[in-house]
Backbone as JSON, one array per atom type, in Angstrom:
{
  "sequence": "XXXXXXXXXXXXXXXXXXXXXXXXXXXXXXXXXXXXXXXXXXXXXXXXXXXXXXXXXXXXXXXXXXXXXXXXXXXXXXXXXXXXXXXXXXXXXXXXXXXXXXXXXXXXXXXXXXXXXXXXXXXXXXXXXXXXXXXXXXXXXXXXXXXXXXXXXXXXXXXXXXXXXXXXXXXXXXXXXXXXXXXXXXXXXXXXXXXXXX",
  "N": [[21.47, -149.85, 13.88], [23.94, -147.82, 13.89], [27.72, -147.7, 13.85], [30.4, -146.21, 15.82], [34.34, -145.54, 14.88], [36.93, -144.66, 16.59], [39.28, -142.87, 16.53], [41.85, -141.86, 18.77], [45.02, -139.85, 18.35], [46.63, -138.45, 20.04], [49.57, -138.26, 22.36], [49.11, -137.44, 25.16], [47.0, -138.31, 28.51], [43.92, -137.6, 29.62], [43.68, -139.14, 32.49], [45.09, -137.19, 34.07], [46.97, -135.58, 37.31], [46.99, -133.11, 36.87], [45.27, -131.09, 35.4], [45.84, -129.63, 33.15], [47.97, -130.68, 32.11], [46.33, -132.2, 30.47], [45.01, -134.04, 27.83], [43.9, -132.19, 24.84], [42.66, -132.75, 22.41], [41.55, -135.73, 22.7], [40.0, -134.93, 25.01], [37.73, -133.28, 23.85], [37.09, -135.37, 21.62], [36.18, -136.87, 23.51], [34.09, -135.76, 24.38], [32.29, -135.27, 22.1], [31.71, -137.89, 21.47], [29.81, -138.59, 23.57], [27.94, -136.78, 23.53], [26.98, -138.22, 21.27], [26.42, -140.28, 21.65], [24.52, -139.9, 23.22], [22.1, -139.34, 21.52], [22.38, -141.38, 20.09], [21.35, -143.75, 21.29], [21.45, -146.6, 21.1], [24.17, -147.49, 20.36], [27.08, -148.25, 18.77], [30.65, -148.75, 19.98], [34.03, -148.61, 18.83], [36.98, -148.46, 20.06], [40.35, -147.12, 19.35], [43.35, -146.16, 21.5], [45.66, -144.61, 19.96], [48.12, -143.08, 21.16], [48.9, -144.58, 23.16], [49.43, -147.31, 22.56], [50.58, -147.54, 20.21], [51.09, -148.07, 16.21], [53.22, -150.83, 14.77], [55.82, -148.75, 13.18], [56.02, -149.35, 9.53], [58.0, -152.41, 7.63], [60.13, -153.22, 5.39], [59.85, -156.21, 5.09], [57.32, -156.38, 5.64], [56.22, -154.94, 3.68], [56.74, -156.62, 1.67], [55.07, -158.72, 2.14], [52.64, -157.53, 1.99], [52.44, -157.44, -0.72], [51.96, -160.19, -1.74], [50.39, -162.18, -2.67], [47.66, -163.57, -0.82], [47.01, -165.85, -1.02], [49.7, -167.6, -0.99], [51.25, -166.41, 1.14], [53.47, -166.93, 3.84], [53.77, -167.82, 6.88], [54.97, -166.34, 8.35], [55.03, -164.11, 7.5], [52.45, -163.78, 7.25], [51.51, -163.08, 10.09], [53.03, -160.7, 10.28], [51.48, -158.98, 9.01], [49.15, -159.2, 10.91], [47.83, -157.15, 12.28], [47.48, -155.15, 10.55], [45.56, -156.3, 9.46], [43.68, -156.59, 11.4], [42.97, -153.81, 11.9], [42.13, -152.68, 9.34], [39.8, -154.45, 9.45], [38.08, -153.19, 11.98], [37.57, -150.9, 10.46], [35.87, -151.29, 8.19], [33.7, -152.59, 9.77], [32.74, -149.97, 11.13], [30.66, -147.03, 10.49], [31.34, -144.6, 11.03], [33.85, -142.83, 11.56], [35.67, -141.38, 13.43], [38.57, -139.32, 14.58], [40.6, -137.8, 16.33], [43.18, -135.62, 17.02], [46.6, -133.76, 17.68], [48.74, -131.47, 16.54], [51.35, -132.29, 15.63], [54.68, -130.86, 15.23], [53.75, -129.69, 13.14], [52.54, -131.36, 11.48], [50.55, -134.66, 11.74], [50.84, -136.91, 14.49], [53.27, -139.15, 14.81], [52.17, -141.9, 15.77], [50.12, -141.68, 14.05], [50.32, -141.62, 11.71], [51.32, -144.16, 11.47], [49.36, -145.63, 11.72], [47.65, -144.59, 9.94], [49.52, -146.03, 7.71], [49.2, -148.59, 7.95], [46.76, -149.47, 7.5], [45.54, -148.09, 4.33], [45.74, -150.0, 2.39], [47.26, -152.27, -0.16], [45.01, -153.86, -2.34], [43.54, -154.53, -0.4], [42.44, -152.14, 1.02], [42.72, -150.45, -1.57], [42.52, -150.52, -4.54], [45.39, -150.63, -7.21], [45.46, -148.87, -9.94], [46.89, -148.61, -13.6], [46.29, -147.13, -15.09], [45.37, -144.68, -14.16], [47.8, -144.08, -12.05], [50.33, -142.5, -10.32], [51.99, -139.81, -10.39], [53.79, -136.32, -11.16], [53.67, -135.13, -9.17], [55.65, -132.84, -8.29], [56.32, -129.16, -8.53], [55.19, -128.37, -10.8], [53.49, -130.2, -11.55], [50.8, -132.43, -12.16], [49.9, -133.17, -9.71], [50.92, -132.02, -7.46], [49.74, -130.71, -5.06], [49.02, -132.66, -4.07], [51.66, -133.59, -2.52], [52.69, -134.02, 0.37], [55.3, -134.62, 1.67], [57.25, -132.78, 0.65], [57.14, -130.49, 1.3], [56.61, -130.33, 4.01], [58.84, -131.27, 5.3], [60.59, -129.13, 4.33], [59.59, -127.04, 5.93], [59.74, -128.52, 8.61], [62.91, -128.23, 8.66], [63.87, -125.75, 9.28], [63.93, -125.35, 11.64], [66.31, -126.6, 11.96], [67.52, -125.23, 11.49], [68.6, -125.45, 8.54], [69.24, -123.51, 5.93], [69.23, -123.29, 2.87], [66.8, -125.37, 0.8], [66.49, -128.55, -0.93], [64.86, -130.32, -3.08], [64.56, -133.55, -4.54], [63.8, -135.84, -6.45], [62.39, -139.14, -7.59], [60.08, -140.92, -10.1], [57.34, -142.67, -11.76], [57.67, -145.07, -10.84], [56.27, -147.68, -10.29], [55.28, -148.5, -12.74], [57.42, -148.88, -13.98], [58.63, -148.62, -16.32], [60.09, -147.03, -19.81], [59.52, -144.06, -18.89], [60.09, -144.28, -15.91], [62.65, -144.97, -15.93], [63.98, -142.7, -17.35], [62.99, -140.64, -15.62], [64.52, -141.77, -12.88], [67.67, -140.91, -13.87], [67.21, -138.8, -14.23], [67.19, -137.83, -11.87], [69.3, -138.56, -10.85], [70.87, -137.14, -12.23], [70.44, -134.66, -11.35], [70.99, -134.61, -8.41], [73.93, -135.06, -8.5], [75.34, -133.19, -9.79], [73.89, -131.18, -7.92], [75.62, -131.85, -5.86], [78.43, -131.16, -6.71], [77.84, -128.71, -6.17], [76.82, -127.89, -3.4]],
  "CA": [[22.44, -149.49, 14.9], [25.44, -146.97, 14.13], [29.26, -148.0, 14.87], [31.55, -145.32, 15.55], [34.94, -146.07, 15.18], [37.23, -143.59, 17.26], [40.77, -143.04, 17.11], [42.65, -140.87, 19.31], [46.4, -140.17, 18.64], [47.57, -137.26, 21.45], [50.04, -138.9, 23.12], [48.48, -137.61, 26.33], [46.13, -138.86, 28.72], [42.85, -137.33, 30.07], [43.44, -138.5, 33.74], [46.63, -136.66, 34.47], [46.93, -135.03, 38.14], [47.18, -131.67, 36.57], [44.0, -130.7, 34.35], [46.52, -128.64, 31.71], [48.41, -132.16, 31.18], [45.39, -133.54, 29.89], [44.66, -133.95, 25.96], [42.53, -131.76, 24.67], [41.85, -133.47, 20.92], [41.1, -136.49, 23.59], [38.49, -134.37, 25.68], [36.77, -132.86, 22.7], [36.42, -136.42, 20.86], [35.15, -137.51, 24.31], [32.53, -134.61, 24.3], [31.53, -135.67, 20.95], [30.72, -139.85, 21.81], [28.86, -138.37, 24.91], [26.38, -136.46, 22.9], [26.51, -138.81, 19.82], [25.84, -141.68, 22.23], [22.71, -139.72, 23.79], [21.37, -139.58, 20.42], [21.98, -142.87, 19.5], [21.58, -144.71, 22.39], [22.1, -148.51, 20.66], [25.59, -147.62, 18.82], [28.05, -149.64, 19.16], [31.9, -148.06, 19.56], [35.18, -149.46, 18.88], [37.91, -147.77, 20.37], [41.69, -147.3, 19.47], [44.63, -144.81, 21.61], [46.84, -144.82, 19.09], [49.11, -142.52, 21.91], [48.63, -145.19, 24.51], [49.62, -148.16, 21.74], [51.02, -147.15, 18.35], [50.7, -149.38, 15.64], [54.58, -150.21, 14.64], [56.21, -148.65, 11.79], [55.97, -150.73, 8.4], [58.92, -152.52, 7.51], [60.36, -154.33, 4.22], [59.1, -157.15, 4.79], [56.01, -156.4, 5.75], [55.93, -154.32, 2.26], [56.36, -158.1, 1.03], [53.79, -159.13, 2.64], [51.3, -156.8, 1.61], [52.62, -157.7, -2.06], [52.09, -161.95, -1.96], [49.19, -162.75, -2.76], [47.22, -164.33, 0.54], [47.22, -167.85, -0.64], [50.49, -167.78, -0.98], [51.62, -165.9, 2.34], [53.91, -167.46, 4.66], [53.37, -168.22, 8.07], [55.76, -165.09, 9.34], [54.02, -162.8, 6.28], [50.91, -163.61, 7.63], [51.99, -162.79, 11.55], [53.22, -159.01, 10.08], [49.84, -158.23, 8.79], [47.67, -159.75, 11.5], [47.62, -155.86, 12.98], [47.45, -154.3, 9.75], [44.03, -157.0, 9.3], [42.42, -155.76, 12.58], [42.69, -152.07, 12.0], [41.13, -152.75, 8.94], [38.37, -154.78, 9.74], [37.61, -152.34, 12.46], [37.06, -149.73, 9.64], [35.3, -151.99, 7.67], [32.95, -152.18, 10.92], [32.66, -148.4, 11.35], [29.79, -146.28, 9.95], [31.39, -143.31, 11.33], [34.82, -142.27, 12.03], [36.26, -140.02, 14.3], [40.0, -139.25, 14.5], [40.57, -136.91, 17.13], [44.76, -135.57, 16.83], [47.28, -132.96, 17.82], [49.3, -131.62, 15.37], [52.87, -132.26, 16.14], [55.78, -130.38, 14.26], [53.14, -129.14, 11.93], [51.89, -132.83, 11.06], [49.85, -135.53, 12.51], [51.6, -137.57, 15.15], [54.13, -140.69, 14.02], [51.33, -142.9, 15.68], [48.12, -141.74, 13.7], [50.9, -141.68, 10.12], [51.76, -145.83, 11.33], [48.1, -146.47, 11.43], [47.68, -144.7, 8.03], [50.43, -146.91, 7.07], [48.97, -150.09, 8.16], [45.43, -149.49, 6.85], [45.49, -148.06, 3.28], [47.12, -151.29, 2.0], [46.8, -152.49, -1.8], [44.11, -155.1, -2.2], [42.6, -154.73, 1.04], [41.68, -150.62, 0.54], [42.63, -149.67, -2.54], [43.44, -151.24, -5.71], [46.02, -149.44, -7.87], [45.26, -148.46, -11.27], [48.32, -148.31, -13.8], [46.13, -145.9, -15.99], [45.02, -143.34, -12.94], [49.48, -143.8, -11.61], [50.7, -141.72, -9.42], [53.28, -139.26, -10.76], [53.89, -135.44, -11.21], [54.22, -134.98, -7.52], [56.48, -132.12, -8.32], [55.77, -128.0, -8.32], [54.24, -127.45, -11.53], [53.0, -131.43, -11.9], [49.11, -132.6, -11.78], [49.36, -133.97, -7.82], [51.88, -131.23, -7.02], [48.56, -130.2, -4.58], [49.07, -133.86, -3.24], [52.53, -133.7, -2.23], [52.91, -132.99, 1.89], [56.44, -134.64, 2.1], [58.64, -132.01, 0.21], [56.77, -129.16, 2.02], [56.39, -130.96, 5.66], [60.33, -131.25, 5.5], [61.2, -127.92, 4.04], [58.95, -126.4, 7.17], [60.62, -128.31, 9.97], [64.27, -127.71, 8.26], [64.06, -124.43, 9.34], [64.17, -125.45, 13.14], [67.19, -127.53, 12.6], [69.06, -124.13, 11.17], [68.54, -125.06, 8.03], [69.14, -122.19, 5.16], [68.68, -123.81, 1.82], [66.04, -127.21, 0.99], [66.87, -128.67, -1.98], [64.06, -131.73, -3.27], [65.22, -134.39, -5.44], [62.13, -137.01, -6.88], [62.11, -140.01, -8.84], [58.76, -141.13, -10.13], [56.93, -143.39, -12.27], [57.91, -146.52, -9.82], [54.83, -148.46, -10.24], [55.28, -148.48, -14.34], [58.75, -149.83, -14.46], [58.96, -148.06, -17.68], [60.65, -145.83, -19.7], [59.78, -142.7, -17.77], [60.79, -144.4, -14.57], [64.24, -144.79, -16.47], [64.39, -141.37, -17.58], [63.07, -139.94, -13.96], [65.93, -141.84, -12.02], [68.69, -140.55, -14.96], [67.11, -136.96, -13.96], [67.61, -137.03, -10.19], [70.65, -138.68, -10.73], [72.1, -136.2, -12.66], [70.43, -133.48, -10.5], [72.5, -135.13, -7.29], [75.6, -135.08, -8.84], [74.65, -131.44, -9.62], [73.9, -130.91, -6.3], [76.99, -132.38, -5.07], [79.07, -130.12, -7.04], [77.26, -126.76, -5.83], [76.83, -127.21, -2.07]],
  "C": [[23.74, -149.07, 14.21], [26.98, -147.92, 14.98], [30.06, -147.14, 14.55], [32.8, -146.06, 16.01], [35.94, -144.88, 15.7], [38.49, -144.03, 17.53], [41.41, -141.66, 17.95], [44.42, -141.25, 19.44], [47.52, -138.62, 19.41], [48.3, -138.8, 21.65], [49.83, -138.5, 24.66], [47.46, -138.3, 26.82], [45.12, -137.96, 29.28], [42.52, -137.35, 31.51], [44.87, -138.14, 34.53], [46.03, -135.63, 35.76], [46.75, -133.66, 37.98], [46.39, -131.54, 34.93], [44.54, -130.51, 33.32], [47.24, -129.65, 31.27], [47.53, -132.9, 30.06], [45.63, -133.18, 28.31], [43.67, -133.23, 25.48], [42.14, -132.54, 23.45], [41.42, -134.72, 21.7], [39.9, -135.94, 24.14], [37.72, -133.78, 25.07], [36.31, -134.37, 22.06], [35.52, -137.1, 22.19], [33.88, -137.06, 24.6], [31.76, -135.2, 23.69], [30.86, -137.1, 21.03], [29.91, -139.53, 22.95], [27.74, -137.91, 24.48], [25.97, -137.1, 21.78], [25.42, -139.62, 20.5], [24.36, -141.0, 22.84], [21.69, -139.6, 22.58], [21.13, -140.68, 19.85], [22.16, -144.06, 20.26], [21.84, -146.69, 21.8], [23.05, -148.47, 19.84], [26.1, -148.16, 19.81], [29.63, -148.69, 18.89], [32.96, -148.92, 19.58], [36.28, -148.46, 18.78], [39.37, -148.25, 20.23], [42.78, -145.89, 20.19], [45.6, -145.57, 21.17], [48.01, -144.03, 20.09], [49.4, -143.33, 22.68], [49.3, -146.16, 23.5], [49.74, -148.11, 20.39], [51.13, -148.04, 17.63], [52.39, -149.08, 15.18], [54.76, -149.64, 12.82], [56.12, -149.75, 10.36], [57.65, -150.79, 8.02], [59.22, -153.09, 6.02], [59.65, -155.34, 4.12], [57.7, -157.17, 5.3], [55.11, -156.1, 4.52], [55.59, -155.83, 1.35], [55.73, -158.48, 0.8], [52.83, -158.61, 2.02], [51.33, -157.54, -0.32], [52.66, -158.72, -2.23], [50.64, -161.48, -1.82], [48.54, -163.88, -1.53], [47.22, -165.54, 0.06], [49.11, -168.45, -0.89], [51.42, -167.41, 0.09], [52.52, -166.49, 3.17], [53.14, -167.3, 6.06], [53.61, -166.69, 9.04], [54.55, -164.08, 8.39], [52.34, -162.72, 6.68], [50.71, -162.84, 9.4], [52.11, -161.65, 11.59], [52.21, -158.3, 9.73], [48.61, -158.46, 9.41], [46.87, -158.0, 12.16], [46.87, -155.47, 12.11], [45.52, -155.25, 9.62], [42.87, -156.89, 10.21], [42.06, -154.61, 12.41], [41.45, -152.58, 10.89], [40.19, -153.17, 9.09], [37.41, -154.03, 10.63], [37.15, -150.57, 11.53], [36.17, -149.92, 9.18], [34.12, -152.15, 8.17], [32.09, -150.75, 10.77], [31.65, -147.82, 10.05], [30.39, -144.81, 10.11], [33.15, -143.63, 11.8], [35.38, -141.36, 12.4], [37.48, -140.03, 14.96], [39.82, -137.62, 15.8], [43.14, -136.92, 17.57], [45.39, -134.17, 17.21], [47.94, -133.16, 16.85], [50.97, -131.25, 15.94], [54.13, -131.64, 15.33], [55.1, -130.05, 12.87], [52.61, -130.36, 10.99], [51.41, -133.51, 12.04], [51.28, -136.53, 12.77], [52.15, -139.09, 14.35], [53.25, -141.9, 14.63], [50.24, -143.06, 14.99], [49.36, -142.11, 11.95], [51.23, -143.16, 10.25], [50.24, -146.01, 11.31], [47.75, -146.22, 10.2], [48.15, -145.57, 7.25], [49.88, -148.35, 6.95], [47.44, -150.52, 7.28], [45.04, -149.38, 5.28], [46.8, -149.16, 3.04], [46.53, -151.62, 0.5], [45.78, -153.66, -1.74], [43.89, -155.47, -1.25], [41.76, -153.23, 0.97], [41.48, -150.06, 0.16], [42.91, -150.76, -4.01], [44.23, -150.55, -6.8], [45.98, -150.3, -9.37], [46.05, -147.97, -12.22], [48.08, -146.72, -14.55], [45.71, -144.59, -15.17], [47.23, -143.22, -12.59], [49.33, -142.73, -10.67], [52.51, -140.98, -9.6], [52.67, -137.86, -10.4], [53.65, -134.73, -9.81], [55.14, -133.2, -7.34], [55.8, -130.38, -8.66], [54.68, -127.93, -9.0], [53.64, -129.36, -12.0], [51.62, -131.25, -11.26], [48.72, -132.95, -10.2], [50.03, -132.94, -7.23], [51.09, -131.12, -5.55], [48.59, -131.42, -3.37], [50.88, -133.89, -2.4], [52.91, -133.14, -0.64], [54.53, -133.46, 2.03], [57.17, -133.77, 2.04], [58.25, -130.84, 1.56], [57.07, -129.31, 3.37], [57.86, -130.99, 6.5], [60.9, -130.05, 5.59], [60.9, -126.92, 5.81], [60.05, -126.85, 8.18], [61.91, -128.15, 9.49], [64.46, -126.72, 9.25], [64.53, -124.36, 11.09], [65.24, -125.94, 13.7], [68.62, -126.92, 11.92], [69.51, -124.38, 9.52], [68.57, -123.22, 6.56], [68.65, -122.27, 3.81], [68.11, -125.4, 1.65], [66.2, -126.91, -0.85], [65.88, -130.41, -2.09], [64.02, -132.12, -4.58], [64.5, -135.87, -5.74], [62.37, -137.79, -7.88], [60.5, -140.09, -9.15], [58.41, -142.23, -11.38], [57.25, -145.14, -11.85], [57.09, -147.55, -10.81], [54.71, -149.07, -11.66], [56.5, -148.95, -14.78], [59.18, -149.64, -16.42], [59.53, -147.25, -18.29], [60.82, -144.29, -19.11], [60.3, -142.58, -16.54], [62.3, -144.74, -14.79], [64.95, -143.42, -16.67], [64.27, -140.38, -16.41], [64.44, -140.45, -13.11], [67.25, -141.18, -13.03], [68.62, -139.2, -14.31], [67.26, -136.89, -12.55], [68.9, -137.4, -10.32], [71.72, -137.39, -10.77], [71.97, -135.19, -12.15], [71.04, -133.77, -9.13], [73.36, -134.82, -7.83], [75.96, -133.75, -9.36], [75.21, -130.73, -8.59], [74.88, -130.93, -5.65], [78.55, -131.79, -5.14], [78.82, -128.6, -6.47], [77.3, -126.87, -4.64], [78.22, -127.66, -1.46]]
}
């Protein structure tokens, strides 16, 4: 027996008085569990509207949280990740996933990017690797390819009359090492740059 797990994050709904209100990434993913389910008549689904109930933003201390080690957790630290411990287990569940989304300002909605948030967590979905890292983020760097913030920004700028985007990156966090000394030195001094020219 199959378990699909099915998120929808429109922030519309499906039974709105007026047909053209409705959601369509909603009435397409509902298409799709209608003919999955006639195929696999004994699955099992577990449903989340992320439009209907957004998971909340992550906060500091929740970041904490994620970073204590569970036998050591507090009482509150454990209370901030009881969400973040359902989503996942409902993935964990899931044979199949199906995200069904509008794309809002040229990105996925601020409820489907808090469930991202809540789910990929360190030692629950991923475990980070100091020798894989996560640097060169930047044009001509190895992840450059990975990078949607600089771009995602530069795009909507443009709506808010924007004329010039100017992106300014530390990196090597995670390594607390000399390069992450010499990266903050280099935005620094490219701010204070910056701060002179515009």
């Amino acid at each position: 027996m199959k378990t699909l797990l099915r998120i929808d994050a429109s922030a519309r709904r499906t039974d709105n008085d007026k047909s053209s209100y409705n959601s369509i990434s909603k009435s397409l993913a509902q298409l799709f569990c209608d003919h999955w389910q006639a195929q696999n008549n004994l699955s099992k689904f577990i449903y989340r509207d992320l439009g209907d109930q957004a998971p909340p933003a992550i906060t500091q201390d929740w970041i904490a949280a994620v970073f204590t080690p569970e036998e050591l957790q507090s009482t509150e630290q454990q209370r901030l990740l009881a969400l973040s411990d359902c989503l996942i287990d409902e993935l964990q569940r899931a044979d199949i996933i199906l995200i069904s989304t509008p794309m809002y300002n040229y990105g996925m909605p601020a409820a489907l990017k808090a469930w991202f948030d809540q789910v990929i967590r360190i030692n629950r979905t991923f475990s980070f690797d100091l020798k894989r890292g996560e640097f060169g983020f930047g044009e001509e760097g190895i992840r450059a390819g990975m990078n949607h913030l600089g771009p995602h920004i530069k795009t909507l700028s443009h709506y808010l009359g924007v004329e010039q985007f100017y992106e300014v990156r530390s990196e090597y966090q995670e390594f607390a090492d000399e390069r992450h000394r010499v990266s903050i030195e280099a935005a620094s001094a490219s701010l204070r740059e910056l701060a002179q020219k515009i």
